[in-house]
N, C-alpha and C positions, 0 to 999 in steps of 0.2 A: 627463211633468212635469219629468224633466232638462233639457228643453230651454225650457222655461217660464224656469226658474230659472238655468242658467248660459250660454245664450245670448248673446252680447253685443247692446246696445241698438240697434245699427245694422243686424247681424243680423236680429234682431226686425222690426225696420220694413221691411228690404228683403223679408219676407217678406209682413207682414200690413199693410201698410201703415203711415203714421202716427200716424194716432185710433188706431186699437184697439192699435200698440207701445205708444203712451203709456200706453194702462189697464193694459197689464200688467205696465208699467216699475213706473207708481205699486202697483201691489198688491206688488208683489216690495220694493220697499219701505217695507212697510206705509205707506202714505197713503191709502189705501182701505179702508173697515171693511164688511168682508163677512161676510153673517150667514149660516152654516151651514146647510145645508136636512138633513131626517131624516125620516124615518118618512112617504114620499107628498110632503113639502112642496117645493119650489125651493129653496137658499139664494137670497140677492141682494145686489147693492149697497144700501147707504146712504152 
């Protein structure tokens, strides 16, 4: 998760490409509202 959150965003993309840098550029700055999963269920996007 360290590297989720202080990676830089160019970083990011040279790894995973850049769709999936972007989703997690936006989640790292909350613009993404992600519902928790618990007990059996998935979280997910909304």
């Amino acid at each position: 998760m360290t590297i989720l959150h202080k990676l830089s965003d160019d970083d990011i993309e040279a790894v995973v490409g850049e769709k999936i840098a972007e989703n997690i550029i936006r989640a790292r700055d909350g613009k993404m509202h992600i519902v928790e999963g618990g007990g059996g269920v998935y979280g997910k996007l909304e």
